[in-house]
LOMIFI-62681 format. One record per residue (C-alpha): residue number from 1; residue in one letter; chain; x, y, z. Coordinates in Angstrom, 3 decimals. Example, Ala and Ser with C-alpha at 12.3 -4.5 7.8 and 13.67 -1.06 7.14 Angstrom:
BEGIN
REC   k r c       c1       c2       c3
REC   1 a A   12.300   -4.500    7.800
REC   2 s A   13.670   -1.060    7.140
END
This chain:
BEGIN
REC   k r c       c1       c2       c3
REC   1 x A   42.940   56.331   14.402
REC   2 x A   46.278   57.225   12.731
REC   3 x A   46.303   60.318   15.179
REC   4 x A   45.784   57.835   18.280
REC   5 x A   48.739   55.410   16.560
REC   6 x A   50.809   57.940   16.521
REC   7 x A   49.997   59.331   20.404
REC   8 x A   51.037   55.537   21.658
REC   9 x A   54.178   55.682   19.259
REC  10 x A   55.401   59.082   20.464
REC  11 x A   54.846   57.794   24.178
REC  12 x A   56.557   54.189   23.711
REC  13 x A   59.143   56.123   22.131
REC  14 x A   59.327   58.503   25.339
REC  15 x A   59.170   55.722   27.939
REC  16 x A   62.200   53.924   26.011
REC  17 x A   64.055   56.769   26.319
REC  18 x A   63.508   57.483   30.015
REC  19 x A   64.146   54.252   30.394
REC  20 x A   67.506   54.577   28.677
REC  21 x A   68.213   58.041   31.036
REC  22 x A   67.078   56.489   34.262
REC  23 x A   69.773   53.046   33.394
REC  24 x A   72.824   55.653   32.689
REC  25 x A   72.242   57.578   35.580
REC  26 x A   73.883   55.548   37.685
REC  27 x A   73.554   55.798   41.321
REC  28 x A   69.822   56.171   41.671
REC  29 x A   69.798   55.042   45.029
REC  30 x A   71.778   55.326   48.011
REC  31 x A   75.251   53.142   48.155
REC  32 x A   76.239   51.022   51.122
REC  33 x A   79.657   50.860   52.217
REC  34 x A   81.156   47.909   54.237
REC  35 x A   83.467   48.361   56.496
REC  36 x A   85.120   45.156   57.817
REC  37 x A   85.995   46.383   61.100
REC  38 x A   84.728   48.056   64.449
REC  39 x A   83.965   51.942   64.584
REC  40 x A   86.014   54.623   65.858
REC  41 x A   88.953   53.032   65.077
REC  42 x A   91.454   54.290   61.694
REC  43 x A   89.648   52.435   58.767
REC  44 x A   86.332   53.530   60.039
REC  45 x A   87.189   56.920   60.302
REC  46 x A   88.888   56.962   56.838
REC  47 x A   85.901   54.787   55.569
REC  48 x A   83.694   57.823   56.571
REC  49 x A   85.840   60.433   55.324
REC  50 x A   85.643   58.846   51.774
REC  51 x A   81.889   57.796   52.055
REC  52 x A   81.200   61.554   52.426
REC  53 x A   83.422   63.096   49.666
REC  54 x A   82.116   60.574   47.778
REC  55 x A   78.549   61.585   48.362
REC  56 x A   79.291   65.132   46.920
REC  57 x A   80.960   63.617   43.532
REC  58 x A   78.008   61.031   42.839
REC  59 x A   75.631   63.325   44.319
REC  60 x A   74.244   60.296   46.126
REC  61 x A   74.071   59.216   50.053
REC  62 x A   76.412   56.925   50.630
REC  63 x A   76.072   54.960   54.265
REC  64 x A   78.760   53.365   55.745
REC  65 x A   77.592   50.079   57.926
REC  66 x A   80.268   48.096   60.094
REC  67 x A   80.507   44.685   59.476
REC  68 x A   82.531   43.383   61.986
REC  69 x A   83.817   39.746   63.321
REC  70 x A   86.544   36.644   62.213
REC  71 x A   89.275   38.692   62.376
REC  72 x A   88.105   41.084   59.226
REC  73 x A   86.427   37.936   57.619
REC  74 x A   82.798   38.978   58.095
REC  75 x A   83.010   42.310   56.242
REC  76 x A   85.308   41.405   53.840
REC  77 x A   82.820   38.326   52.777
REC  78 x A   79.964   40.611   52.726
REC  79 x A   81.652   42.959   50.524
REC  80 x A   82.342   39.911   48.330
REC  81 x A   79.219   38.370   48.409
REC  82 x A   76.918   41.176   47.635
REC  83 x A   74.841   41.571   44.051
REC  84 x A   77.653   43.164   41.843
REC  85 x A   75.519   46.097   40.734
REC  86 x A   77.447   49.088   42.547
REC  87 x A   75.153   49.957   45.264
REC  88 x A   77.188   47.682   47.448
REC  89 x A   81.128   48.544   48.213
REC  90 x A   83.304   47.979   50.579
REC  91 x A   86.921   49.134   52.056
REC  92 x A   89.121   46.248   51.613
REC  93 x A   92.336   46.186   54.009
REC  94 x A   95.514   44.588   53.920
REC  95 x A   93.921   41.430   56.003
REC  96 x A   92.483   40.344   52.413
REC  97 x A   95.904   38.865   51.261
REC  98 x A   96.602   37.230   53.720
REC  99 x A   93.237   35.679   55.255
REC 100 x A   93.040   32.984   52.801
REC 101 x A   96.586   31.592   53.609
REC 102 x A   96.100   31.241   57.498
REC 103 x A   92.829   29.654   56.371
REC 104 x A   90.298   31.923   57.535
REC 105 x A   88.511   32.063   54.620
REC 106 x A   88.348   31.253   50.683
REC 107 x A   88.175   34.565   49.515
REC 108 x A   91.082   36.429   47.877
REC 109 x A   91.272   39.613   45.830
REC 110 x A   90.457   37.917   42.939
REC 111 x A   87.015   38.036   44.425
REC 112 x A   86.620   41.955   44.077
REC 113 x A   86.317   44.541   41.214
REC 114 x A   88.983   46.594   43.041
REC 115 x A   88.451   50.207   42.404
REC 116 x A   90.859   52.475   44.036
REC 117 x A   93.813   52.083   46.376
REC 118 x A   93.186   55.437   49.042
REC 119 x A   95.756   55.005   51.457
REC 120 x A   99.426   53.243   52.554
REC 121 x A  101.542   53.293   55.689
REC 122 x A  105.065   51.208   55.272
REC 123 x A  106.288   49.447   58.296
REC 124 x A  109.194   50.987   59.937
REC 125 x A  111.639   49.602   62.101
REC 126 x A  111.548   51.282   65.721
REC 127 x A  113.598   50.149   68.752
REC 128 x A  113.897   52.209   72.616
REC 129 x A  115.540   55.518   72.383
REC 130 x A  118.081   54.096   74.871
REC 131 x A  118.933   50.838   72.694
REC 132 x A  122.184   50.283   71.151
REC 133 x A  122.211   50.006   67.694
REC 134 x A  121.950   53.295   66.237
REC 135 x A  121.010   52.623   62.423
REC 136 x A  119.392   49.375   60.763
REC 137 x A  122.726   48.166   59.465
REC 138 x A  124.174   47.651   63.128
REC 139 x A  120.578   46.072   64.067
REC 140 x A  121.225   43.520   60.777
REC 141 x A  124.493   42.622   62.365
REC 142 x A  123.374   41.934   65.676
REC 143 x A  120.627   39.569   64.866
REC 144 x A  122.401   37.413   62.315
REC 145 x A  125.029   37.077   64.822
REC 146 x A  122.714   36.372   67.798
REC 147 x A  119.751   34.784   65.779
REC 148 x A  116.865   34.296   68.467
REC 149 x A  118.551   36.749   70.760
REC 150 x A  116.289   40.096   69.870
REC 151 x A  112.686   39.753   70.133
REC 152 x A  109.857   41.688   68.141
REC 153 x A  106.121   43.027   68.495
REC 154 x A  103.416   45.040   67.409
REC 155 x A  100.520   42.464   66.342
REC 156 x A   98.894   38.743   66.426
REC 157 x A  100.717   35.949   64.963
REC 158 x A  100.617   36.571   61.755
REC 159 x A   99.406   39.816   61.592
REC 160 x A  100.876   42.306   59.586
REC 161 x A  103.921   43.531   62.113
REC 162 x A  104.765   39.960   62.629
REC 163 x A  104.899   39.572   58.121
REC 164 x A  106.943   42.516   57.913
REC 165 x A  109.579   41.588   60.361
REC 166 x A  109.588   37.687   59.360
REC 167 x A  109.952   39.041   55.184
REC 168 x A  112.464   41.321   56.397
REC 169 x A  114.614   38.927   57.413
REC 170 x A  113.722   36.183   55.309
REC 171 x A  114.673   38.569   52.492
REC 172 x A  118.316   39.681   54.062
REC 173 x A  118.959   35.898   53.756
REC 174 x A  118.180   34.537   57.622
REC 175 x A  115.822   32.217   59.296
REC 176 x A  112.618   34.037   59.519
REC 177 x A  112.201   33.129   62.899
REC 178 x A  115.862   34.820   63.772
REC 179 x A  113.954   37.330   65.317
REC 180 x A  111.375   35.645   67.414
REC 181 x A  107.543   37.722   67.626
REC 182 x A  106.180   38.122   70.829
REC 183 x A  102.066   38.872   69.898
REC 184 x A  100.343   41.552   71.152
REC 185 x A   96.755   43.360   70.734
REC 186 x A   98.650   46.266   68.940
REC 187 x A  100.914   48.624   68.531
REC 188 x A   99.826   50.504   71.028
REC 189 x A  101.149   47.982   73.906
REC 190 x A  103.991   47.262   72.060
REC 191 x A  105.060   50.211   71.732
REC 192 x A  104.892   50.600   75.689
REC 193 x A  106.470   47.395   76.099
REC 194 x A  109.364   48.598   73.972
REC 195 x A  110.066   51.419   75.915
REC 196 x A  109.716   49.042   78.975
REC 197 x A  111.936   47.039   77.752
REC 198 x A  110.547   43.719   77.128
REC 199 x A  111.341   43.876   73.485
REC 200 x A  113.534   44.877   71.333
REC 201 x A  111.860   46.156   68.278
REC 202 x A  108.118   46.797   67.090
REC 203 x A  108.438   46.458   63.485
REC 204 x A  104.948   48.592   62.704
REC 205 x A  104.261   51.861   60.192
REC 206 x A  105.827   55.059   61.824
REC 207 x A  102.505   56.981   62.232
REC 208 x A  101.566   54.267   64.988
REC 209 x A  104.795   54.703   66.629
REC 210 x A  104.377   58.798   66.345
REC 211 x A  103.628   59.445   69.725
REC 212 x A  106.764   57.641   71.361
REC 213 x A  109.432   58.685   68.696
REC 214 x A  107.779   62.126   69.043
REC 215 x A  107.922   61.879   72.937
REC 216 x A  111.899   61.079   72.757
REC 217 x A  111.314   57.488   73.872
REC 218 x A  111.639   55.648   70.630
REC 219 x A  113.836   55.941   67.361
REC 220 x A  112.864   54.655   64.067
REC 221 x A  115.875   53.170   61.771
REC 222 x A  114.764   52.391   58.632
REC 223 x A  111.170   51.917   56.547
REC 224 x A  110.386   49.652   54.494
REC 225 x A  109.230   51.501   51.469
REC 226 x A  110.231   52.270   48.233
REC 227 x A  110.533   56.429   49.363
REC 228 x A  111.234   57.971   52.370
REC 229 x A  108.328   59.390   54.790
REC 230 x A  107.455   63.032   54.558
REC 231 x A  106.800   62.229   58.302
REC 232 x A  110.153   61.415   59.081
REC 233 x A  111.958   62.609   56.046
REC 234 x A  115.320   61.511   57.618
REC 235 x A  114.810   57.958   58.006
REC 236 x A  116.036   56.055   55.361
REC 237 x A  114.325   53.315   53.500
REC 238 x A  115.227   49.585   54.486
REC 239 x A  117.422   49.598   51.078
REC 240 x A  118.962   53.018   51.404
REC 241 x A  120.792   51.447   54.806
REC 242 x A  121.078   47.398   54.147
REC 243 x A  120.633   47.276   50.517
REC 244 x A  117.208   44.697   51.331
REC 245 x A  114.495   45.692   49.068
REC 246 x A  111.548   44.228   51.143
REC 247 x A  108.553   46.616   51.448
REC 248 x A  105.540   46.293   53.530
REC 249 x A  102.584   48.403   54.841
REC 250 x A   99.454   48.476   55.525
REC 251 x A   96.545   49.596   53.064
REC 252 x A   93.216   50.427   52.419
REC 253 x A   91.397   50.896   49.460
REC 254 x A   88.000   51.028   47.920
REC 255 x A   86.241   47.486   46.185
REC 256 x A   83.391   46.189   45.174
REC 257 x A   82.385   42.128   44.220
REC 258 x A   83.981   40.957   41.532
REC 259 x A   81.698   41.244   38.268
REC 260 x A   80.935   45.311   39.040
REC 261 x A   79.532   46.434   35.019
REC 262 x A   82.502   48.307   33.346
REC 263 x A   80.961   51.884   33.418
REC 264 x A   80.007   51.805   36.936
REC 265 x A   83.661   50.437   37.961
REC 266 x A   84.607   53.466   35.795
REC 267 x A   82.471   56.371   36.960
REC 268 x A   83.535   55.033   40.815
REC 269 x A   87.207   54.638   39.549
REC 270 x A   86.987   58.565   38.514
REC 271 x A   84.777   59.887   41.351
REC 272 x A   87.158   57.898   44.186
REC 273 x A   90.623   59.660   42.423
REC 274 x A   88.571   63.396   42.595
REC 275 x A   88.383   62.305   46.395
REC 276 x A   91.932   61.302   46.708
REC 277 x A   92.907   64.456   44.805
REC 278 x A   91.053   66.742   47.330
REC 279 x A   92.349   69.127   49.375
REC 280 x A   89.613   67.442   52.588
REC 281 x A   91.125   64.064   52.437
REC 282 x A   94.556   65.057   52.264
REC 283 x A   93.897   67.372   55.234
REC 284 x A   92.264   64.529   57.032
REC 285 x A   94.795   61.610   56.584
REC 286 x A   97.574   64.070   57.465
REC 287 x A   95.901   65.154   60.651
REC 288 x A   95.850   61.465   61.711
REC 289 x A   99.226   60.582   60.574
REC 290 x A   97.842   58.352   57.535
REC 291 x A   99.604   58.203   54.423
REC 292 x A   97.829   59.392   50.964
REC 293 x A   98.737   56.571   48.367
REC 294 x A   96.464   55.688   45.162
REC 295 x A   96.518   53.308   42.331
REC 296 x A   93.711   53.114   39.582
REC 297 x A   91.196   50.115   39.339
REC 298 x A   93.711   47.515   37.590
REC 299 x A   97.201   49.002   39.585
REC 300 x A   95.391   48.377   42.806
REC 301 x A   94.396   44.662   41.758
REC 302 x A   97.782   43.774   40.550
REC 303 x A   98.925   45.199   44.066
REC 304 x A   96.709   43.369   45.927
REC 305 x A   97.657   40.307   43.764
REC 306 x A  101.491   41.079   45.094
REC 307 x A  100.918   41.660   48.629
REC 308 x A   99.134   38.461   48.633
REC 309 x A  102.303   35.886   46.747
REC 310 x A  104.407   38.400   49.193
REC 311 x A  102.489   37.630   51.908
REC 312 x A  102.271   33.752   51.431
REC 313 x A  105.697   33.231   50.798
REC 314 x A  106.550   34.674   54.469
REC 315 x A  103.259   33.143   55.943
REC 316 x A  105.091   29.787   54.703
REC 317 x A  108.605   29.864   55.565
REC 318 x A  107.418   30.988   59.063
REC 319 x A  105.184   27.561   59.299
REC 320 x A  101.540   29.544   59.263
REC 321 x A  100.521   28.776   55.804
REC 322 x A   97.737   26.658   55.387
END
């Protein structure tokens, strides 16, 4: 009897204990990453990238599934929405700060564990090779003294290319609508129609404007970052040549819904910096023209939480704040 006893102990005592194995090895299954937007395009490819350098550093399948639709709102809810136990994450893009203002949605980044920061392109400010103003000071000059005169591009109202011009100005002191934003399904035709000459300036990161400044056709003055590009190592920052300290980009980073248990937000947190770190996804962003940028679980939430009051302050001022 004591014999038997002891038998059940010694295997109660063995189930607890694979029990206790089984809950720390954390991912047991495969993970599912959201991506808020179509595929083929730049934050599906850099979606996939990370998805399968992650794989190797959790030794885990993780499958990347496009959620697409509202603008970015249908992923990005998902991501939001799903059971915060880290088999569901997401890659979050600029759009998140400022959806809620144009009142697409509720959801902020306050609605994430964020978990990494992978990636950052500043907006630049690129007018026709043949235009006249030859640095960003001149092009200052000319539209505070012709307000309305030169016109913009490079997005949708609202979008990104039309914050980063509106903040731009709004930050040198001017109306924001001093220079007045023609929308457009991209950079890509803006781009074209700047070289047309229907526009005056596409205000979008210098990677999308590559192919034309690297063609002759275009020029970039200035970019709105703290540091210069090691793409462009001669243009100076928007401060280096007006003294404005505005900075804008786009990003992407890595997130899953808010409420993620602290040492799964900390095993991703380590396994997404070993992928940033790498040699492959350094080799990969560079080939597409991407900047590398990271920031640790609780920098990247405190930058979302900037680009976000940055974002609503211009969205205001410009009359598209909800």
């Amino acid at each position: 009897m004591n014999k038997r006893n002891y038998l059940k102990g010694l295997l109660g005592l063995t189930l607890a204990v694979s029990a206790g194995l089984a809950h720390a090895a954390y991912p047991e299954r495969p993970i599912t990453m959201i991506v808020p937007w179509g595929a083929g395009g730049g934050t599906d490819a850099t979606a996939r990238m990370i998805a399968t350098l992650l794989e190797k550093e959790l030794d885990n399948p993780v499958n990347v599934v496009n959620r697409t639709g509202g603008n970015g709102v249908v992923g990005h809810m998902a991501i939001a929405k799903a059971k915060p136990d880290g088999y569901t994450l997401g890659m979050l893009t600029v759009e998140i700060a400022t959806m809620k203002h144009l009142g697409l949605t509720t959801i902020t980044p306050a609605d994430y564990t964020p978990l990494a920061l992978m990636n950052e392109d500043p907006a630049g400010v690129t007018v026709s090779a043949t235009s006249e103003y030859k640095d960003m000071k001149g092009l200052m000059e000319a539209i505070k003294a012709n307000p309305g005169k030169l016109k913009a591009s490079g997005t949708g109202q609202g979008g990104i290319w039309h914050i980063a011009i509106a903040g731009l100005v709004n930050k040198a002191g001017l109306p924001p609508n001093s220079v007045p934003f023609v929308p457009s399904n991209g950079s890509a035709p803006a781009m074209l129609e700047l070289v047309a000459g229907g526009i005056d300036i596409v205000p979008t990161s210098l990677p999308e404007a590559r192919s034309m400044i690297d063609a002759g056709k275009a020029k970039p003055l200035a970019i709105m970052s703290k540091e210069r590009s090691p793409m462009y190592p001669d243009v100076p920052t928007l401060k280096e040549t007006t003294g404005n300290d505005w900075t804008v980009g786009v990003w992407r980073g890595i997130a899953g819904p808010k409420g993620l248990p602290a040492e799964v937000t900390a095993k991703l947190e380590a396994a997404l910096k070993k992928v940033n770190d790498s040699k492959e996804f350094k080799d990969f962003m560079s080939k597409r023209g991407f900047g590398v940028a990271y920031a640790n679980s609780k920098d990247y939430g405190e930058y979302m939480a900037k680009s976000t009051a940055d974002f609503g302050e211009v969205l205001k001022a410009i009359g598209m704040a909800k």
